[in-house]
Backbone atoms as SQL, in Angstrom:
CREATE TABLE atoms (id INTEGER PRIMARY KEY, chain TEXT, resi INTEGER, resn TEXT, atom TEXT, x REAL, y REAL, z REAL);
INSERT INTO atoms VALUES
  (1, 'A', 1, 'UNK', 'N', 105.017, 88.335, 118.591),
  (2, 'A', 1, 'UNK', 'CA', 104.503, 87.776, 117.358),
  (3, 'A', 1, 'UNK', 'C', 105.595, 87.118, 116.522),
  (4, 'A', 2, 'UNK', 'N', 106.928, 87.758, 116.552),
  (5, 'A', 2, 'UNK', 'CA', 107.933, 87.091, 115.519),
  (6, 'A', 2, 'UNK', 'C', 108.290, 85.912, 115.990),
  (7, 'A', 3, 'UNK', 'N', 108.189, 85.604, 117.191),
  (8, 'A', 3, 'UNK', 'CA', 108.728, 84.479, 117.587),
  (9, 'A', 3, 'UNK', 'C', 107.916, 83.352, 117.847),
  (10, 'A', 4, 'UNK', 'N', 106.857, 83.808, 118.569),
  (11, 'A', 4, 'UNK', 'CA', 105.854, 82.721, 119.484),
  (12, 'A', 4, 'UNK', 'C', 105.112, 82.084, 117.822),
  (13, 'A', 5, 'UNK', 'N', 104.450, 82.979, 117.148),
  (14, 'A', 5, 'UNK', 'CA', 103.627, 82.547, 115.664),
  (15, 'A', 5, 'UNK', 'C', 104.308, 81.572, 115.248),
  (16, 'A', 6, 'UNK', 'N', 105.220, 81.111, 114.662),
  (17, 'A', 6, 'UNK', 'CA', 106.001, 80.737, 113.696),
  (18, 'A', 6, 'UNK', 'C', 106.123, 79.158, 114.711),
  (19, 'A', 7, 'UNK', 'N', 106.355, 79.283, 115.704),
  (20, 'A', 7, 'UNK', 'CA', 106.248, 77.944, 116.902),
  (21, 'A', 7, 'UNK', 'C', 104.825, 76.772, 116.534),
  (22, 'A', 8, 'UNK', 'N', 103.729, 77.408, 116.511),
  (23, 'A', 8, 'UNK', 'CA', 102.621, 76.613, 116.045),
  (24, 'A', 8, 'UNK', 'C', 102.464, 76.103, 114.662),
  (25, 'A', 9, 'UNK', 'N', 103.171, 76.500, 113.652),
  (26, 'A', 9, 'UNK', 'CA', 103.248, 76.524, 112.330),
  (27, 'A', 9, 'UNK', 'C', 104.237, 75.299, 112.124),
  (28, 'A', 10, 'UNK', 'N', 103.429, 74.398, 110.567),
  (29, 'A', 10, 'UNK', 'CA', 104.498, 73.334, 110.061),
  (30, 'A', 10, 'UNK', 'C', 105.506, 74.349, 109.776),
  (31, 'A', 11, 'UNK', 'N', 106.548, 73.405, 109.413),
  (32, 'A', 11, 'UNK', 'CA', 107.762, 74.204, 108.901),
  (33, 'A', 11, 'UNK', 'C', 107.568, 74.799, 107.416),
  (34, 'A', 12, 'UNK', 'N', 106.808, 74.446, 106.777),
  (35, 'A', 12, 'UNK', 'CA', 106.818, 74.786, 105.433),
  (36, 'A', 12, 'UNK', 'C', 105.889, 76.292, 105.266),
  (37, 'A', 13, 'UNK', 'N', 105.526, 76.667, 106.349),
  (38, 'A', 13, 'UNK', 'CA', 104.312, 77.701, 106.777),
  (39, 'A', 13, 'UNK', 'C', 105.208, 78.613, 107.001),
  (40, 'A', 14, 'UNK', 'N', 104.382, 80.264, 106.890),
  (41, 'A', 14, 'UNK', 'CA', 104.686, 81.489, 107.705),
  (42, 'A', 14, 'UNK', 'C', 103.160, 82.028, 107.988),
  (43, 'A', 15, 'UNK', 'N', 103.284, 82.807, 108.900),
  (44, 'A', 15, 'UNK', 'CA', 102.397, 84.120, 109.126),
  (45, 'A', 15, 'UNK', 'C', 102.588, 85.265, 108.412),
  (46, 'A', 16, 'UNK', 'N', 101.676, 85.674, 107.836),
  (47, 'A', 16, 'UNK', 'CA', 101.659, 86.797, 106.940),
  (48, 'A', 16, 'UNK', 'C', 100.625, 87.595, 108.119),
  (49, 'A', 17, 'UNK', 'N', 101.268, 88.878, 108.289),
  (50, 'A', 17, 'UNK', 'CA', 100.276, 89.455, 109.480),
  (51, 'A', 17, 'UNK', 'C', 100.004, 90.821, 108.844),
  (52, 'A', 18, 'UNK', 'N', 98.399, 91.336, 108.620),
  (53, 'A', 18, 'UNK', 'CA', 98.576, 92.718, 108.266),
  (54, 'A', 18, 'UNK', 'C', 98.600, 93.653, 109.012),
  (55, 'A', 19, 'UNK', 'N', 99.254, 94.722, 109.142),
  (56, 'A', 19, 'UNK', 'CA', 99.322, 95.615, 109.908),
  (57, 'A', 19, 'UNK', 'C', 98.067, 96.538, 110.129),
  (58, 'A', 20, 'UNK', 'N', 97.430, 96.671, 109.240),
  (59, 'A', 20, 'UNK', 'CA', 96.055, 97.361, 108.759),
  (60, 'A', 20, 'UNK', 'C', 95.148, 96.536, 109.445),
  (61, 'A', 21, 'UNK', 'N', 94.971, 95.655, 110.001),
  (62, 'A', 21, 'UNK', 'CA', 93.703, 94.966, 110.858),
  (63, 'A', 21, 'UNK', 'C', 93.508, 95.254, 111.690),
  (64, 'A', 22, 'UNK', 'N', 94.133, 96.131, 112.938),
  (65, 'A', 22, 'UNK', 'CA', 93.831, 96.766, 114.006),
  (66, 'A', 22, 'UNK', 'C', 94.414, 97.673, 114.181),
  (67, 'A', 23, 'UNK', 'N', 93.779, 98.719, 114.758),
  (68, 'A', 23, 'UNK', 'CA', 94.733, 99.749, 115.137),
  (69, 'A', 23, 'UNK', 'C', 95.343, 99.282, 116.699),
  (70, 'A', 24, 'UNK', 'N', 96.677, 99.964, 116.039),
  (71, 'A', 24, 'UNK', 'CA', 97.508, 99.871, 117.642),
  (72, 'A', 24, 'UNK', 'C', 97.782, 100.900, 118.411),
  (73, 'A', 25, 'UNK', 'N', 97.295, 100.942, 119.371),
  (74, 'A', 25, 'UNK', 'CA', 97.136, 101.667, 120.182),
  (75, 'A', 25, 'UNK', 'C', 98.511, 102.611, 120.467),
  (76, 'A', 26, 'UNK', 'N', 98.316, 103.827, 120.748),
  (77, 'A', 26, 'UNK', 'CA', 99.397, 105.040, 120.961),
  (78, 'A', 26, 'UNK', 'C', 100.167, 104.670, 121.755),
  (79, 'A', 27, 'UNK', 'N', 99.521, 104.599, 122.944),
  (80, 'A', 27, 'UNK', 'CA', 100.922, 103.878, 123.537),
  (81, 'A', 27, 'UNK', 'C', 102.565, 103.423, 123.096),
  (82, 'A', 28, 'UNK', 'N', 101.796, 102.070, 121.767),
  (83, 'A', 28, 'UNK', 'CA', 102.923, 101.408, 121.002),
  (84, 'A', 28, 'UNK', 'C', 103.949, 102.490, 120.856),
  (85, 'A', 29, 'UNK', 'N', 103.399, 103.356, 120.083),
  (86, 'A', 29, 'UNK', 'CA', 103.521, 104.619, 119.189),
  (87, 'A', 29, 'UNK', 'C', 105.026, 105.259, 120.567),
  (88, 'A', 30, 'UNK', 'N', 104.510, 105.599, 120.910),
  (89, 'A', 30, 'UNK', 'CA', 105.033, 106.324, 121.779),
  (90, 'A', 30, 'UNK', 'C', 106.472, 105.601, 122.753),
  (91, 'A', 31, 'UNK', 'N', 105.970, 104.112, 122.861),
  (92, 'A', 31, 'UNK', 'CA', 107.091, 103.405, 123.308),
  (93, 'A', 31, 'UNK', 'C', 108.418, 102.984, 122.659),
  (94, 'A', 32, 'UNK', 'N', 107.900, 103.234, 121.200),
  (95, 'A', 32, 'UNK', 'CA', 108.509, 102.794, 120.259),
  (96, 'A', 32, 'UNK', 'C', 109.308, 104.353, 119.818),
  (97, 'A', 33, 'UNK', 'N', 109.308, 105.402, 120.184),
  (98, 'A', 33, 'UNK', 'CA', 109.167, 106.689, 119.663),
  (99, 'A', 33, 'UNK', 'C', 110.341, 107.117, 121.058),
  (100, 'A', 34, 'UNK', 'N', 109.828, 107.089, 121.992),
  (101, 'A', 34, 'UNK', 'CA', 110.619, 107.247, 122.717),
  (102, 'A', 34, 'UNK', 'C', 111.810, 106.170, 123.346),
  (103, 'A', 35, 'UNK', 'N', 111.324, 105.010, 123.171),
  (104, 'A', 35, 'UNK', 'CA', 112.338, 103.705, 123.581),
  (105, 'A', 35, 'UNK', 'C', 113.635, 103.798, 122.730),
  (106, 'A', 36, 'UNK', 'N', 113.144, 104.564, 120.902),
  (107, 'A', 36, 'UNK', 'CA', 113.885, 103.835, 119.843),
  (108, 'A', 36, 'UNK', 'C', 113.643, 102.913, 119.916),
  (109, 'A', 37, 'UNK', 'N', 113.143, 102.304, 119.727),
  (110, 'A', 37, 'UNK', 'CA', 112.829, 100.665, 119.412),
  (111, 'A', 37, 'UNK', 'C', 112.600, 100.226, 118.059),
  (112, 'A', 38, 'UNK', 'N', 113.683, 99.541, 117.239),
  (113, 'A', 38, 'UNK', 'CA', 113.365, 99.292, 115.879),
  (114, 'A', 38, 'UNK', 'C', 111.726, 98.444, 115.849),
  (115, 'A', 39, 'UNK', 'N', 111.333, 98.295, 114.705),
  (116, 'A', 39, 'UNK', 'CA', 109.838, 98.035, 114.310),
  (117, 'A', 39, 'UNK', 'C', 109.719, 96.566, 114.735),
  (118, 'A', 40, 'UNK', 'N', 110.885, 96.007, 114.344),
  (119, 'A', 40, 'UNK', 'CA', 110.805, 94.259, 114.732),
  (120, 'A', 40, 'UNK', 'C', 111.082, 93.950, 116.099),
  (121, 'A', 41, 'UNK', 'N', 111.856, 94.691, 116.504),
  (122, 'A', 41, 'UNK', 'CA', 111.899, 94.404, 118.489),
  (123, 'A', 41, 'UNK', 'C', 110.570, 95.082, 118.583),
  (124, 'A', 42, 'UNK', 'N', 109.555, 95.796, 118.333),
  (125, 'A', 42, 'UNK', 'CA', 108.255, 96.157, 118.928),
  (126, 'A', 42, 'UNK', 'C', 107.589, 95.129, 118.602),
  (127, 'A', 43, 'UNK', 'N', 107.582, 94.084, 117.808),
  (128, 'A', 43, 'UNK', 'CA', 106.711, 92.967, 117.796),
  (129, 'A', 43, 'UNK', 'C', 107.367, 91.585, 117.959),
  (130, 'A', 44, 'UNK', 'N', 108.628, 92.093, 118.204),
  (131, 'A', 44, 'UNK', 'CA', 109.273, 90.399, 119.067),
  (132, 'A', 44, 'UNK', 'C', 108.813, 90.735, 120.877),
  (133, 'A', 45, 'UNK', 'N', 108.572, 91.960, 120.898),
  (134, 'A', 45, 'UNK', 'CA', 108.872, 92.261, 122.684),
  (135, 'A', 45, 'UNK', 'C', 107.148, 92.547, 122.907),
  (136, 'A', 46, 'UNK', 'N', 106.736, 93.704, 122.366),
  (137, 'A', 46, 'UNK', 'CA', 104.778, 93.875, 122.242),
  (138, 'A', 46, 'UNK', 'C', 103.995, 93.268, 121.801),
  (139, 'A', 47, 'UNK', 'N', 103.281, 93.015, 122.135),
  (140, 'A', 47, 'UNK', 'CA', 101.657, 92.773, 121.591),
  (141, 'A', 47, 'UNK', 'C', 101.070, 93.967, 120.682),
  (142, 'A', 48, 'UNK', 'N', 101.472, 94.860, 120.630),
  (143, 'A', 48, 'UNK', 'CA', 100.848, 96.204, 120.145),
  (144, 'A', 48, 'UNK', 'C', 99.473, 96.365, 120.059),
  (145, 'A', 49, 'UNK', 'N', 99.008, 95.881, 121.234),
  (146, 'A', 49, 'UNK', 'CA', 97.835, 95.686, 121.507),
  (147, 'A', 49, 'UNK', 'C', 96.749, 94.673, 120.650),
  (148, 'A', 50, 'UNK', 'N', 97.783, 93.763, 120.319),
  (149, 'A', 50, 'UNK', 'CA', 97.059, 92.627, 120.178),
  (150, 'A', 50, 'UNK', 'C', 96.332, 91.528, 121.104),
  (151, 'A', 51, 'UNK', 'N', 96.917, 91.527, 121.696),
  (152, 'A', 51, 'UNK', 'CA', 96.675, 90.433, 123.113),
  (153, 'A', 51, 'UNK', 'C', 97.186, 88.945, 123.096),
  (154, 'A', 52, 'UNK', 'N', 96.253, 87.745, 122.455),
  (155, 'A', 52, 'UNK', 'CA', 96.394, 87.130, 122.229),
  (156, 'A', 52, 'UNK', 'C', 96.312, 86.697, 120.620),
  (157, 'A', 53, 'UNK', 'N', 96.706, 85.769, 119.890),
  (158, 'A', 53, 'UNK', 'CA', 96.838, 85.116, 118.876),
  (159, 'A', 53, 'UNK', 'C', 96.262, 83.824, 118.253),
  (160, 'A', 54, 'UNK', 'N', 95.005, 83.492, 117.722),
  (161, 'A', 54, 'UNK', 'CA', 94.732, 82.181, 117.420),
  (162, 'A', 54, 'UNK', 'C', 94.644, 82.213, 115.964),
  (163, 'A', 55, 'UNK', 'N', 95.240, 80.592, 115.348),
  (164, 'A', 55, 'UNK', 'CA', 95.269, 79.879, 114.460),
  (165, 'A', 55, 'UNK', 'C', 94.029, 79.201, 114.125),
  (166, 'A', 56, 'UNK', 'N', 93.212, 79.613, 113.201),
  (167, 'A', 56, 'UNK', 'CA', 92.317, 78.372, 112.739),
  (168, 'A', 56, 'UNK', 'C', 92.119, 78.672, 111.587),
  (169, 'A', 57, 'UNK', 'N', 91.709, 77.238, 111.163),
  (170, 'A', 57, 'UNK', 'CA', 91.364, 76.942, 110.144),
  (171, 'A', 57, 'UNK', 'C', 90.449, 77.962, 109.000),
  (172, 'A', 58, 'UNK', 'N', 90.491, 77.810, 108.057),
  (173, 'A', 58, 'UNK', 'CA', 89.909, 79.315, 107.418),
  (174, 'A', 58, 'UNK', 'C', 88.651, 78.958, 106.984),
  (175, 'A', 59, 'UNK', 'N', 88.063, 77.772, 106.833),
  (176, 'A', 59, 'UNK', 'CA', 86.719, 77.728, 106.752),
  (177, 'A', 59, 'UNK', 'C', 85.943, 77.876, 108.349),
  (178, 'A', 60, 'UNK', 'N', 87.184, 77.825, 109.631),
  (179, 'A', 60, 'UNK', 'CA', 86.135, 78.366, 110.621),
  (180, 'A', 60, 'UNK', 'C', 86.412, 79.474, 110.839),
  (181, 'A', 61, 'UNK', 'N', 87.249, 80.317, 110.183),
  (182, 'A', 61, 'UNK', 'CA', 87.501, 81.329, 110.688),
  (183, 'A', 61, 'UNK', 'C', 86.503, 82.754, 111.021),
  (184, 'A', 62, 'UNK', 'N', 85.351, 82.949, 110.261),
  (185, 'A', 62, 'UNK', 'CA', 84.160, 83.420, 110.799),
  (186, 'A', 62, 'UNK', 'C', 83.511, 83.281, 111.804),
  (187, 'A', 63, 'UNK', 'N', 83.234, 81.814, 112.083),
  (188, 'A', 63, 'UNK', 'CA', 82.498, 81.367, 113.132),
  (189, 'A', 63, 'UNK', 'C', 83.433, 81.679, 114.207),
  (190, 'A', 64, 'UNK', 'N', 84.269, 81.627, 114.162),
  (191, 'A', 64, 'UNK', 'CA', 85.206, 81.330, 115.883),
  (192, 'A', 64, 'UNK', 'C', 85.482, 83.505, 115.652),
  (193, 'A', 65, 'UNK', 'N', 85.947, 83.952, 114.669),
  (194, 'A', 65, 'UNK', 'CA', 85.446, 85.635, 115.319),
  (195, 'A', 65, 'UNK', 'C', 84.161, 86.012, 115.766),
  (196, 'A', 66, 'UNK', 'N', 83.376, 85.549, 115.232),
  (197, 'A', 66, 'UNK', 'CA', 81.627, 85.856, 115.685),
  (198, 'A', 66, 'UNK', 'C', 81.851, 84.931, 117.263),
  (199, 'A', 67, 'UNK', 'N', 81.794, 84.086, 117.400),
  (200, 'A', 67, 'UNK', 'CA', 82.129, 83.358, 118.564),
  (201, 'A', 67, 'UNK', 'C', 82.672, 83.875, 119.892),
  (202, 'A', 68, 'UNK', 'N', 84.103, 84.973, 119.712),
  (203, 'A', 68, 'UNK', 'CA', 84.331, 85.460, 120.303),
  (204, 'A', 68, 'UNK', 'C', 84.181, 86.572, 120.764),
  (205, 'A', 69, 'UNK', 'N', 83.466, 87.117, 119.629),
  (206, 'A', 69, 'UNK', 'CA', 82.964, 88.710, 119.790),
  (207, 'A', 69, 'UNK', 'C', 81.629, 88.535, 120.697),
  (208, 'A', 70, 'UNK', 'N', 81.045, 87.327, 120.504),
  (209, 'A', 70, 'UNK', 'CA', 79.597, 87.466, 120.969),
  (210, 'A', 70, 'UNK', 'C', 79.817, 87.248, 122.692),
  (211, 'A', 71, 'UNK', 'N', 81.401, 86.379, 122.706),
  (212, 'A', 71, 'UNK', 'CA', 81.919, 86.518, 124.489),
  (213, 'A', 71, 'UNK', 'C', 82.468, 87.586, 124.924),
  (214, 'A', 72, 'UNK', 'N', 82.658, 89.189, 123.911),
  (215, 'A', 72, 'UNK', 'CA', 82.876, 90.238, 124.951),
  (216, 'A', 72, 'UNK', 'C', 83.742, 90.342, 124.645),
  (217, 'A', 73, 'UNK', 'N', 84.862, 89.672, 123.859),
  (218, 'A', 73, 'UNK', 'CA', 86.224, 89.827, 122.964),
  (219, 'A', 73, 'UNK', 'C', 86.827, 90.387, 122.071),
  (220, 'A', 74, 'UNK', 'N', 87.021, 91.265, 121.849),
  (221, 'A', 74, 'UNK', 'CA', 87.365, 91.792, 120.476),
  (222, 'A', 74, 'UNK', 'C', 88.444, 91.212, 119.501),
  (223, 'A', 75, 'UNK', 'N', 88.213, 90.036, 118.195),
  (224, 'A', 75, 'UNK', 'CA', 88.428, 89.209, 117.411),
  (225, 'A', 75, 'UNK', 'C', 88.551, 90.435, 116.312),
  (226, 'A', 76, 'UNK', 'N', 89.001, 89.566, 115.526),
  (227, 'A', 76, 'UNK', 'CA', 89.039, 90.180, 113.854),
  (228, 'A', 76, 'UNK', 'C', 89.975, 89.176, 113.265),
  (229, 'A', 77, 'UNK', 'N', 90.409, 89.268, 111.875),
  (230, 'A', 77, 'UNK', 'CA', 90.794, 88.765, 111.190),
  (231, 'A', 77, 'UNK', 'C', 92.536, 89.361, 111.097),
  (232, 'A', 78, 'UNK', 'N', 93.292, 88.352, 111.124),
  (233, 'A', 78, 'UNK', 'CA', 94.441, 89.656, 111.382),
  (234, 'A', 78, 'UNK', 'C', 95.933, 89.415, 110.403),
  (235, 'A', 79, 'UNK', 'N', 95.701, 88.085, 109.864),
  (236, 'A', 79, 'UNK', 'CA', 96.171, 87.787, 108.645),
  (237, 'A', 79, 'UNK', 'C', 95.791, 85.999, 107.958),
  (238, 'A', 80, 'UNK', 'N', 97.114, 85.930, 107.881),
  (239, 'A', 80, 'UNK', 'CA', 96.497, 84.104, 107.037),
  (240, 'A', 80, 'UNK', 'C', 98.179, 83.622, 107.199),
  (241, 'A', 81, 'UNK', 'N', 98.144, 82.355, 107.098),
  (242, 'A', 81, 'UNK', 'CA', 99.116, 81.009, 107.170),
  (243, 'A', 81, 'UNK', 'C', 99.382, 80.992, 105.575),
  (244, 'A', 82, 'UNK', 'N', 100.720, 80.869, 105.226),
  (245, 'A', 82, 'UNK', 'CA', 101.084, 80.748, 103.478),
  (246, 'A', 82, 'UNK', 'C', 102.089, 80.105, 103.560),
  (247, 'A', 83, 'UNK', 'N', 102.099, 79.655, 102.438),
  (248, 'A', 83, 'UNK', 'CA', 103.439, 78.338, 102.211),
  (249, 'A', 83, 'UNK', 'C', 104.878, 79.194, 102.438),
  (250, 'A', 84, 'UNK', 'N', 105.914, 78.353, 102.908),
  (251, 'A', 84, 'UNK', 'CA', 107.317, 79.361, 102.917),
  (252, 'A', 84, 'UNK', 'C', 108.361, 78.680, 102.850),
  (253, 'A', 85, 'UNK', 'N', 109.399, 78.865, 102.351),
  (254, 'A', 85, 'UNK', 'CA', 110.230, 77.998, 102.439),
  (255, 'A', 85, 'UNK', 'C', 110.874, 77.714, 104.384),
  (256, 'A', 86, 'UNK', 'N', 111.062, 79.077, 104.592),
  (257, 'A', 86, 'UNK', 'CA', 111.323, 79.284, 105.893),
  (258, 'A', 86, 'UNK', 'C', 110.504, 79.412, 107.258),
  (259, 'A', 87, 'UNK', 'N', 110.558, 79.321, 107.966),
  (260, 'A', 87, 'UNK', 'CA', 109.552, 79.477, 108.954),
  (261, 'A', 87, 'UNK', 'C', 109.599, 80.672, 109.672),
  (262, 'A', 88, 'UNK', 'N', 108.508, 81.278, 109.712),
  (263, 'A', 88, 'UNK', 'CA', 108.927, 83.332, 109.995),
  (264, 'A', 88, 'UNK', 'C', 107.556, 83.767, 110.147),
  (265, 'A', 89, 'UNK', 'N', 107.705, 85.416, 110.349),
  (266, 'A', 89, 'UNK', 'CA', 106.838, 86.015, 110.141),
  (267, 'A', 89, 'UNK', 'C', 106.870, 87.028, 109.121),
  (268, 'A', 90, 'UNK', 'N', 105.801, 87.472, 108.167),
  (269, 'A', 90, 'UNK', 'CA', 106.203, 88.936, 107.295),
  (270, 'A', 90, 'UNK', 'C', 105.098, 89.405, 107.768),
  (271, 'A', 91, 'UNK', 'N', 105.169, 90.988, 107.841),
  (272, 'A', 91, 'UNK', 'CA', 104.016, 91.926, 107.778),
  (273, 'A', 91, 'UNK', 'C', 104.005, 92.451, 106.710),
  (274, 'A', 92, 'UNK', 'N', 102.483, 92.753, 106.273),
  (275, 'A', 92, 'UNK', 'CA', 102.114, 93.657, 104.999),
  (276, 'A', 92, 'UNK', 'C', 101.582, 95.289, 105.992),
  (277, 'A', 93, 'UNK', 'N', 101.415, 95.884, 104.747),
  (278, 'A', 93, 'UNK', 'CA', 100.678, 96.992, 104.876),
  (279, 'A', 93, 'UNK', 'C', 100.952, 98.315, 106.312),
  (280, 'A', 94, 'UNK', 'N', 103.059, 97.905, 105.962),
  (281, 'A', 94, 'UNK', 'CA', 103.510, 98.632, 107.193),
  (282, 'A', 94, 'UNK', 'C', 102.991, 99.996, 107.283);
């Protein structure tokens, strides 16, 4: 996520990602627990059971989660695009 996100984004953009939108699976927990793995190498290196990542637009952003949920996908909402000086990622709601 720290790296690949920030690639699709103008430069003036970040990803704001909340941590609170999915649970991540134990596993993480545990890889991260036993690896030592600081919090930001678990989401430069994991998915934390995210999978994949899409960008859209926020007036479709309903339609394209309903969209995908109705193909068997499990979608949600998982943060938003905000102005930045830098190009990055922040998480809320560690």
């Amino acid at each position: 996520m720290i790296e690949n996100v920030p690639r699709v984004l103008p430069d003036h953009c970040c990803a704001e990602i909340d941590l609170a939108s999915w649970n991540r699976p134990a596993i993480f927990d545990w890889l991260q627990d036993q690896g030592q793995v600081e919090f930001k190498e678990m989401y430069k290196t994991f998915n934390n059971g995210v999978g994949m990542l899409l960008v859209v637009d926020k007036k479709d952003l309903e339609k394209s989660i309903d969209l995908l949920n109705s193909l068997g996908e499990q979608a949600w909402h998982l943060g938003s695009v905000i102005d930045a000086t830098t190009q990055q990622v922040s998480f809320i709601n560690q």
